[in-house]
C-alpha positions, 0 to 999 in steps of 0.5 A: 500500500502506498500512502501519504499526506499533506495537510489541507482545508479548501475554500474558493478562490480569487488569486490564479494558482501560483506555487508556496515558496520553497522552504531551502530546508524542505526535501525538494520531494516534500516540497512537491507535495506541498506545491501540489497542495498549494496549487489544488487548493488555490482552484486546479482540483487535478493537482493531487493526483499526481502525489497522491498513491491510487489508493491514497487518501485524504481526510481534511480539517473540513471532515469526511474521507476520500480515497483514491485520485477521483474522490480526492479531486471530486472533494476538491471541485466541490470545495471553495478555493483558498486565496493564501496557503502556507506550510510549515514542516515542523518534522519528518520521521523515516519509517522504514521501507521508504515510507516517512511522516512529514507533521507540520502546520498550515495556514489558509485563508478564505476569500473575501466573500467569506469572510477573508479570515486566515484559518490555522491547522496541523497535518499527518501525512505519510508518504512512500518514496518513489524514486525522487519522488513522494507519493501521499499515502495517508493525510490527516489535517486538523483544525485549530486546536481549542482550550476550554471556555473557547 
């Protein structure tokens, strides 16, 4: 089984697709991810499917499962597009078997017409190397977290 993944929530969009920056730190197979999430989010709801294994699956802060290139990219054409997306890597862990977790956090920001605010989240993603490549296994995206009495 081949899984990976990279954290994401969705919204529409107001800005034409433009990749995150590359993070000089970031493995450049990681940061293929990322731009792939950075261009998916921002309204290309095909951009996925090339990191994503056939079987991959994603789970984003929004709620709900979808495995698999067509369900990943049916979710994403039904989401509204996020005008700013932003990630940080705060660790990637090798499993074995070229399989590595990549945790981090993200930010995205809704457009205007909804409000414009910019939402934070955490993301689990594993993923399986394929050669100079990282292939999405499993992704995990998180809201914000919230104390008590918010």
């Amino acid at each position: 089984m081949t899984r990976f993944a990279l954290a994401a929530a969705a919204a529409f969009m107001l800005l034409p697709p433009v990749p995150a920056a590359a993070d000089a730190h970031v493995d450049p197979a990681v940061q293929a991810v990322i731009d792939a999430f950075d261009i998916a989010i921002r309204g290309d709801d095909t951009a996925l499917a090339p990191v994503f294994a056939e079987d991959g699956v994603m789970m984003p802060a929004s709620g709900g499962r979808f495995e698999g290139h067509a369900e990943i990219a049916a979710w994403l054409a039904e989401f509204p597009d996020m005008t700013a997306f932003d990630v940080e890597v705060d660790e990637v862990m090798t499993l074995g078997d070229g399989f590595e977790t990549v945790i981090g956090t993200y930010t995205v920001t809704l457009p205007e017409e909804m409000g414009g605010a910019t939402l934070p989240g955490e993301y689990v993603s594993i993923g399986r190397r394929e050669g100079d490549a990282m292939r999405v296994v499993r992704h995990v995206a998180f809201p914000p977290r919230m104390t008590m009495g918010q």
